[in-house]
C-alpha positions as CSV (number, residue, x, y, z in Angstrom):
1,X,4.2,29.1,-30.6
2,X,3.1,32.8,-30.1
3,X,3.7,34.3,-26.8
4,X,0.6,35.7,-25.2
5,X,-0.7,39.3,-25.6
6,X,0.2,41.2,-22.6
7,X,2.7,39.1,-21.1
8,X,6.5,40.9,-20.8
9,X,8.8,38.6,-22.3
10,X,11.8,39.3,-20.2
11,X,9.6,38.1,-16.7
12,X,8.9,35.3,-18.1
13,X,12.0,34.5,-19.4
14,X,14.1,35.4,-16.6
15,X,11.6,33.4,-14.2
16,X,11.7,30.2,-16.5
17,X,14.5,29.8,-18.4
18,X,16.3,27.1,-15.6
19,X,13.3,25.0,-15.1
20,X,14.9,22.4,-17.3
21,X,17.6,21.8,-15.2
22,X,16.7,18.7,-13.5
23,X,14.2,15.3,-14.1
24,X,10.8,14.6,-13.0
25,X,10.9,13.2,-9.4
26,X,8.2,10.0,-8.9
27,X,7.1,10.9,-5.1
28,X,8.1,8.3,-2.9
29,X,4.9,6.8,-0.6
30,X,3.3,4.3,0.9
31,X,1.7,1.1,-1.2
32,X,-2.4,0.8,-0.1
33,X,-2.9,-0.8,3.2
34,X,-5.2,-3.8,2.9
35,X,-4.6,-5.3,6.3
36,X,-8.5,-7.5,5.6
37,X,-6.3,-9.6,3.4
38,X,-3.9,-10.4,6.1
39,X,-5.7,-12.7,8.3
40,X,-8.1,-16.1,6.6
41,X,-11.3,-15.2,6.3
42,X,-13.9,-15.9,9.6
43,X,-14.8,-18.2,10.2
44,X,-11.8,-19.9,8.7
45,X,-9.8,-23.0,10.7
46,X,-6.7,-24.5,10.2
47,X,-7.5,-28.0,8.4
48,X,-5.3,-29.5,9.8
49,X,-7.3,-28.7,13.3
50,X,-10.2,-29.9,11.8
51,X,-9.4,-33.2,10.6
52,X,-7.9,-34.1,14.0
53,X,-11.9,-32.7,15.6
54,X,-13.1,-36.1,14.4
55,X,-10.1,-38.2,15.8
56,X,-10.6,-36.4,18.9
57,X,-14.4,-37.6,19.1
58,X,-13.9,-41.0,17.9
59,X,-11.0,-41.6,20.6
60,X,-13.6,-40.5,23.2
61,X,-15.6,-42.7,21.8
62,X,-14.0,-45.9,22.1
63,X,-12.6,-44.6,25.7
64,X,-16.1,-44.3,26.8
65,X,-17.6,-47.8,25.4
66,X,-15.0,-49.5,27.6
67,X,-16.3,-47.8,30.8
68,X,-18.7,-48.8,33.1
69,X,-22.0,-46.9,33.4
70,X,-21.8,-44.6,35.5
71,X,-19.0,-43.1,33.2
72,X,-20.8,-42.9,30.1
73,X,-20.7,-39.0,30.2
74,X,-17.5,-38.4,31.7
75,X,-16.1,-37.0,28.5
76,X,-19.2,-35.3,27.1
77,X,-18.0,-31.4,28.0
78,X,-15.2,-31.9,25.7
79,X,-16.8,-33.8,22.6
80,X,-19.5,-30.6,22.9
81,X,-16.7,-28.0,23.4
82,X,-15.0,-29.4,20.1
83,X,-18.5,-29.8,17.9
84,X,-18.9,-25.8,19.0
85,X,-15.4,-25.5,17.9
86,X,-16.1,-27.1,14.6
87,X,-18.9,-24.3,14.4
88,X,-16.6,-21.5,15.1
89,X,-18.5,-20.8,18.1
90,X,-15.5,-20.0,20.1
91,X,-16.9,-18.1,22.7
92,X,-18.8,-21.5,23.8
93,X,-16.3,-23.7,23.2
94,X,-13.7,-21.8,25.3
95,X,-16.6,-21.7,28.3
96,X,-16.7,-25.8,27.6
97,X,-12.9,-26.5,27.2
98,X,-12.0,-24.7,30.8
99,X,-14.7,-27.1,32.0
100,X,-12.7,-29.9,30.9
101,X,-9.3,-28.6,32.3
102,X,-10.7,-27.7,35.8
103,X,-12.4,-31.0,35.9
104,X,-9.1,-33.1,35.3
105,X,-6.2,-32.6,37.9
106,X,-3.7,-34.3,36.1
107,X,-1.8,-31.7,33.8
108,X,-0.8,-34.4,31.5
109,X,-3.8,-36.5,31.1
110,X,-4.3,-36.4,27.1
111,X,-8.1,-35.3,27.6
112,X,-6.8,-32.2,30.0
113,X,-4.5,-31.9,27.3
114,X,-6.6,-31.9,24.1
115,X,-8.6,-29.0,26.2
116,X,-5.9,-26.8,26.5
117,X,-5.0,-26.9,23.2
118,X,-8.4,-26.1,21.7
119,X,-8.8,-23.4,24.5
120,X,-5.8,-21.6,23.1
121,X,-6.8,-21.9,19.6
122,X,-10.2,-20.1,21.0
123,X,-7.9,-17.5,22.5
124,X,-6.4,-16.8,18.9
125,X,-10.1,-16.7,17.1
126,X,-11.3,-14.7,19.7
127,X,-8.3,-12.4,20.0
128,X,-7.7,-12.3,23.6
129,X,-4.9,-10.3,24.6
130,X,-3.7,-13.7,26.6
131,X,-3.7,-15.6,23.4
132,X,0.0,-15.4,22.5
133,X,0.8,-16.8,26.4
134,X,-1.8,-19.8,26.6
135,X,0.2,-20.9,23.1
136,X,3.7,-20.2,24.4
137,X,2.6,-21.8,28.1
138,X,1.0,-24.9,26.0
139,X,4.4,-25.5,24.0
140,X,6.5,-25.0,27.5
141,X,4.5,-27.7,29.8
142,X,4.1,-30.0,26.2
143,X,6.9,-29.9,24.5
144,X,6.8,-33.0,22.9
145,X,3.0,-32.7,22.0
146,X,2.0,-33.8,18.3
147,X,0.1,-30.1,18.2
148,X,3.4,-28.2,19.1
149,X,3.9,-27.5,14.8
150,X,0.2,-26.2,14.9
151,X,0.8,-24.0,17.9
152,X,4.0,-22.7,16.1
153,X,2.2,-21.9,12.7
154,X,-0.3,-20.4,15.6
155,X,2.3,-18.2,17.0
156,X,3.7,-16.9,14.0
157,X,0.3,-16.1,12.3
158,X,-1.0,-14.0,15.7
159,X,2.1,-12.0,16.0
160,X,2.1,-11.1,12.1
161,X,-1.5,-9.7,13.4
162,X,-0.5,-7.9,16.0
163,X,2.2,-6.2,13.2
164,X,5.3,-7.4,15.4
165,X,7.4,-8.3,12.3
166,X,10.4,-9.5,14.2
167,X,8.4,-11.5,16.2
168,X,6.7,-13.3,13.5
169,X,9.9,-14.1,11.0
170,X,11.2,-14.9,14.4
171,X,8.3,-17.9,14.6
172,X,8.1,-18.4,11.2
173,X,11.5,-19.8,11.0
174,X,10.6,-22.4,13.6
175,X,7.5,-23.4,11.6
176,X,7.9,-26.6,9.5
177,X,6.8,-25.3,6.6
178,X,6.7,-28.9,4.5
179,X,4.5,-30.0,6.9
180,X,1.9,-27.2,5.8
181,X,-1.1,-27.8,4.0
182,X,-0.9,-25.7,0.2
183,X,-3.3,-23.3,2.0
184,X,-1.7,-22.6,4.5
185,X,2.0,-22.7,2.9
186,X,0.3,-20.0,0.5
187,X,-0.8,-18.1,3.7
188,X,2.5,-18.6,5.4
189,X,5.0,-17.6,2.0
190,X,2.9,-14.1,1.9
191,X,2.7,-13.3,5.6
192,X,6.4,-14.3,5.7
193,X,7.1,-11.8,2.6
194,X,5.1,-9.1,4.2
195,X,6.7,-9.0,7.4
196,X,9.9,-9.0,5.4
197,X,8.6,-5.9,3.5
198,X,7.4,-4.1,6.6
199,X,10.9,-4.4,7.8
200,X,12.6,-2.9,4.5
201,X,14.2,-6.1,3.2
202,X,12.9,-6.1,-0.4
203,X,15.3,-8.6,-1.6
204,X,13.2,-11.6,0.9
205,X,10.3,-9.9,0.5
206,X,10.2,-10.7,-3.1
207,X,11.5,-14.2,-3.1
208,X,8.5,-15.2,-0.6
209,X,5.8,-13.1,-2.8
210,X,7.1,-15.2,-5.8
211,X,6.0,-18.5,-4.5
212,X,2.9,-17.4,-4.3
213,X,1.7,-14.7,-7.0
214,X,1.3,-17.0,-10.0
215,X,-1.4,-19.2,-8.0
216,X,-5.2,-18.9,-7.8
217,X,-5.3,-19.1,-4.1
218,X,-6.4,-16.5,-1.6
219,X,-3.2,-14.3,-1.5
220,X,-1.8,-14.5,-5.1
221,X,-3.1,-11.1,-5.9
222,X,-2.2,-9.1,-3.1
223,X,1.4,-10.8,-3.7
224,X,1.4,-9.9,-7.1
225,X,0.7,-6.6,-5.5
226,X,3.3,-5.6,-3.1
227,X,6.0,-7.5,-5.7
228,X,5.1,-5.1,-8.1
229,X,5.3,-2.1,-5.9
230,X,8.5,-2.9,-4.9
231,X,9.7,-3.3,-8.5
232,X,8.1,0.2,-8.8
233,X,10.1,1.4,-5.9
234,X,13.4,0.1,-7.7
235,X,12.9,1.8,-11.1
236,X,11.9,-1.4,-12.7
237,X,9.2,0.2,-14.4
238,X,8.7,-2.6,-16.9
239,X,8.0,-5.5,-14.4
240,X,6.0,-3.4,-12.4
241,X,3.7,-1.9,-15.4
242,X,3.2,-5.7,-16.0
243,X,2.0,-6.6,-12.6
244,X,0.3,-3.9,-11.5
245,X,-1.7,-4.6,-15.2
246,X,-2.7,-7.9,-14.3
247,X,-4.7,-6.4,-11.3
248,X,-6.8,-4.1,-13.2
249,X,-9.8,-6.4,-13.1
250,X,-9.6,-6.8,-9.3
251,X,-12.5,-5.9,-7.1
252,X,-9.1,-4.8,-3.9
253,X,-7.2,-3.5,-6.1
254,X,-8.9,-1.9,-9.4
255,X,-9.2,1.8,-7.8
256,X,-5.7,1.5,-6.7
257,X,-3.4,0.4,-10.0
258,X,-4.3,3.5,-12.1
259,X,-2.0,6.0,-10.9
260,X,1.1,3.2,-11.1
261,X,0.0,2.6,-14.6
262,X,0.0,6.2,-15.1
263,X,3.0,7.6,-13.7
264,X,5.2,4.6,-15.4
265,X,4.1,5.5,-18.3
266,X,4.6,8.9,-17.7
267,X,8.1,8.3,-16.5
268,X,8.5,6.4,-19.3
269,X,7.9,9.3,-21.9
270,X,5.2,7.3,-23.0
271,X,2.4,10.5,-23.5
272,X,0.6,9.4,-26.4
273,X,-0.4,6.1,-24.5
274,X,-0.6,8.0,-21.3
275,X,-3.2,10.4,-22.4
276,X,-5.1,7.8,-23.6
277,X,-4.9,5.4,-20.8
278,X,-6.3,8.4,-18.4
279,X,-9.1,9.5,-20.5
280,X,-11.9,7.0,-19.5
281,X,-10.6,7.5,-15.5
282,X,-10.7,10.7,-15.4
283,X,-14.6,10.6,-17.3
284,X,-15.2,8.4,-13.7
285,X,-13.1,10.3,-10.8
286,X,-15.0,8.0,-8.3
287,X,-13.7,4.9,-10.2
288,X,-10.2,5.7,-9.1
289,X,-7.6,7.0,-6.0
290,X,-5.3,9.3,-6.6
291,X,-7.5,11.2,-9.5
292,X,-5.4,14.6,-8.7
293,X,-2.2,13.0,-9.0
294,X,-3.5,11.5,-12.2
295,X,-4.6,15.3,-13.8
296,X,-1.4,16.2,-13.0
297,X,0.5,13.6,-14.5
298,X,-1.6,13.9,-17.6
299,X,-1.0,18.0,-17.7
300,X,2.7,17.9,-17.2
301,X,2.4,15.1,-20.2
302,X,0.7,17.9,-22.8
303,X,2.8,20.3,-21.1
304,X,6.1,18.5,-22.0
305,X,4.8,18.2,-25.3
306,X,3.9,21.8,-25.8
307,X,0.4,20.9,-25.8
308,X,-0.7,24.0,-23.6
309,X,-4.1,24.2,-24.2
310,X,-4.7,20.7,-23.7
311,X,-2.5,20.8,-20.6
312,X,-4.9,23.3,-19.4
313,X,-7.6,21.5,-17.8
314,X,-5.6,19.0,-16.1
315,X,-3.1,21.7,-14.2
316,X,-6.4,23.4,-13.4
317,X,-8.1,20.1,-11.8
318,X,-4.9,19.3,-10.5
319,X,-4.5,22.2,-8.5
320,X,-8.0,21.9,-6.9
321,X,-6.5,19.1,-4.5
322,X,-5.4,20.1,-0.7
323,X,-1.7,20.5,-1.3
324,X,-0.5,21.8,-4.0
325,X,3.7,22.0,-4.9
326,X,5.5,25.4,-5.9
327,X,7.1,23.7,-9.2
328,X,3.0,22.4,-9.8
329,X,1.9,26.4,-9.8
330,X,4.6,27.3,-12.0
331,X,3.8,24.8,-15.0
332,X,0.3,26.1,-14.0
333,X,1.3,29.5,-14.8
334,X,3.3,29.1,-17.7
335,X,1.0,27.3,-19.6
336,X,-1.6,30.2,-18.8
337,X,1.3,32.4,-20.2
338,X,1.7,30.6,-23.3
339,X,-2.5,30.1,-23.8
340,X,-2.2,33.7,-23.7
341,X,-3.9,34.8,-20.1
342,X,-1.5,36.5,-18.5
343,X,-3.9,38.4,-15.3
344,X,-4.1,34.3,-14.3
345,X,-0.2,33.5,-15.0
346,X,3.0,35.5,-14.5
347,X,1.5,38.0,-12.0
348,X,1.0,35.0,-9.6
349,X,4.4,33.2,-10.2
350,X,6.2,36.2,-8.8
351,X,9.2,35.5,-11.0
352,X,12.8,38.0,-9.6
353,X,11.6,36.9,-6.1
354,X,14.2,36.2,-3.4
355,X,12.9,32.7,-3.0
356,X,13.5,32.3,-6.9
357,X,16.6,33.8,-7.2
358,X,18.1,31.1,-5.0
359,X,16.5,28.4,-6.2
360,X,17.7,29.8,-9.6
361,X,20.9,29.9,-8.4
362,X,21.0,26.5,-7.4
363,X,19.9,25.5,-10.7
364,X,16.8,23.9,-10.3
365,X,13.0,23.7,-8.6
366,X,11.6,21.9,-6.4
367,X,10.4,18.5,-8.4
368,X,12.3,19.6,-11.8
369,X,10.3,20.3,-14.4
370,X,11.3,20.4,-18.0
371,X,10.3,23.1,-20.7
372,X,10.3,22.1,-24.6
373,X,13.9,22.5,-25.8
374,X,12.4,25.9,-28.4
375,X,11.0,27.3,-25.0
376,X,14.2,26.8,-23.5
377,X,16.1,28.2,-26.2
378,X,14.0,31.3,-27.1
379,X,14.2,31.9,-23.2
380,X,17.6,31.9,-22.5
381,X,18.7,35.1,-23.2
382,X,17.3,37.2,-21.0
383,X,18.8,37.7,-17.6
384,X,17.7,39.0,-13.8
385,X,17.6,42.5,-14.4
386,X,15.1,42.4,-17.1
387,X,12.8,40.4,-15.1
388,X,12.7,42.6,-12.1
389,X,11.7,45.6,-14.5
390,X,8.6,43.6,-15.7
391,X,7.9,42.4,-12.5
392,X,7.6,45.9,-11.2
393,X,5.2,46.5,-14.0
394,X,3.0,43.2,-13.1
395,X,3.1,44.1,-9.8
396,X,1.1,47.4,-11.1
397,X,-1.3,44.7,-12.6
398,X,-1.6,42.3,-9.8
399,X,-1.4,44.9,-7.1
400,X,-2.7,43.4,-3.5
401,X,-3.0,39.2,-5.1
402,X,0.5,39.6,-5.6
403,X,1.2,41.0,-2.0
404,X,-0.5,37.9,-0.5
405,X,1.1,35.7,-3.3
406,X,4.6,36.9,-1.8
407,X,3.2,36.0,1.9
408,X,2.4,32.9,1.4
409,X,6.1,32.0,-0.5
């Protein structure tokens, strides 16, 4: 491929020629946070809670048919508290339930009881910061209580909300987890796995997302999710092109996947199918996150390729985003050089500068990049001295831009 017209070949030799030193980097960050998938959906309730409502009413009942008269009402505070409860009208049902408890003297009377229970449960719905101690204080004064498993699977769900990881394996290793309805052992296997993930160990973390990312069930996909991230993570490229491909389709997750599809492929020297993959996304930027990253995934691809043209207007979207890396301008520039507009390419690289000639000493850039293997050959030859004649005679070209380009490296 020509050189461009104007350009000193010894500047850009001596400024380029070690770029192929070292690999493409992946940047390491964060997966998406989708913290509305980590609680059941309002006005959820545990079934478990709700099958023992009508129990609760039908015990009442019978106690009050074999009462006299003048007790017929005795228990009618609770039986409404629990139909509110029913109705997800926790507020109410709280208001009702104390009622019951401040009524009844004897702490272990079962319809005193029964109160407490629901009352904490309304604590949890509601999120009162006293939630976590009316279910600790109903477990310490009840140990032997049928609801003590509920208030467990209770426990462990509000700390995993309040994001004390430790605190929630902690409970979820007391929770009896065959005594879980396949809801709930759904919920329980992902909130388990993503407290495990949120305190770095990957290896439970997957084990837990496994049980539950094949199903059809509320947390499959975000498990499939965070299972493939991790595989990402670990250079498993393959098992994580898979999953994040299966979520494609998926209203969470759709605007999300791209750039993970992307940049395996990219990493996998798989341009062709890269280029093509990108094309549609990048026709809709506000389809997708990331879209920068994306443009400069898809330049480096045609760069690497020694597509330079079609590099182009990647690098040049690319470059529009907030923060833009010093190995990023100088693809940037080179493939200007090699299109054959030099006033936008070498002159801006500053190429023989002090910050270059360490990094060329180390042998590589920040982020490797590599050069086609004819660039690198035709390149080699020239040396230091060369390049800081023709950068004295950019410098005559670029003038003050290159003063501020220096002040800013």
């Amino acid at each position: 491929m020509a050189i461009g017209p104007g350009c000193p070949r010894g500047y850009i030799g001596e400024h380029l020629a070690w770029i192929s030193s070292s690999a493409y980097q992946p940047r390491p960050y964060s997966p998406e946070n989708f913290d509305h998938l980590m609680k059941p959906l309002p006005p959820m309730v545990n079934r478990r809670v709700l099958l023992a409502i009508p129990l609760a009413l039908m015990l009442l009942s019978d106690a009050v048919a074999q009462r006299p008269a003048h007790y017929a009402h005795a228990n009618a505070d609770l039986a409404n508290a629990m139909d509110l409860f029913s109705k997800a009208k926790y507020g109410a049902a709280q208001y009702e339930l104390g009622q019951v408890v401040a009524r009844i003297g004897d702490k272990h009377d079962a319809t005193r009881v029964e109160a407490e229970f629901y009352s904490a449960l309304c604590a949890v719905r509601l999120f009162n910061d006293d939630a976590g101690y009316r279910l600790t204080t109903f477990m310490a004064e009840h140990p032997e209580d049928l609801h003590v498993g509920a208030v467990r699977f209770e426990l462990f769900k509000h700390t995993f909300a309040e994001k004390k990881w430790k605190q929630a394996l902690a409970w979820s290793d007391q929770v009896d987890r065959f005594a879980l309805e396949p809801e709930e052992l759904e919920e329980y296997r992902f909130k388990r796995g993503y407290a495990y993930f949120q305190e770095g160990d990957k290896d439970k973390a997957l084990g837990e997302f496994a049980e539950v990312q094949n199903g059809t069930g509320l947390y499959a996909i975000p498990s499939r999710y965070y299972a493939a991230h991790i595989q990402y993570e670990r250079g498993n490229y393959e098992t994580a092109l898979t999953g994040f491909r299966s979520l494609e389709s998926d209203e969470n997750f759709r605007k999300v996947v791209p750039f993970y599809i992307a940049e395996i492929l990219f990493l996998q020297g798989k341009y062709d199918e890269l280029n093509t993959y990108v094309k549609p996304l990048l026709e809709d930027p506000e389809g997708t996150k990331r879209i920068n990253e994306i443009n400069r995934l898809a330049g480096e691809a045609n760069y690497r390729r020694g597509n330079y043209a079609e590099a182009l207007p990647y690098l040049q979207k690319s470059a529009q985003r907030a923060s833009v890396e010093r190995g990023d301008r100088y693809i940037l520039g080179y493939a200007y050089y090699r299109t054959g507009d030099c006033q936008k390419g070498p002159c801006r690289v500053q190429p023989g500068g002090q910050w270059h000639r360490q990094h060329r000493a180390a042998g590589h850039l920040p982020h490797g990049r590599l050069l086609p293997e004819a660039e690198r050959e035709e390149l080699r030859p020239h040396g230091l001295q060369e390049g800081l004649r023709d950068r004295q005679r950019c410098e005559g070209e670029g003038g003050r831009a290159l003063q501020l380009r220096q002040a800013e490296l």
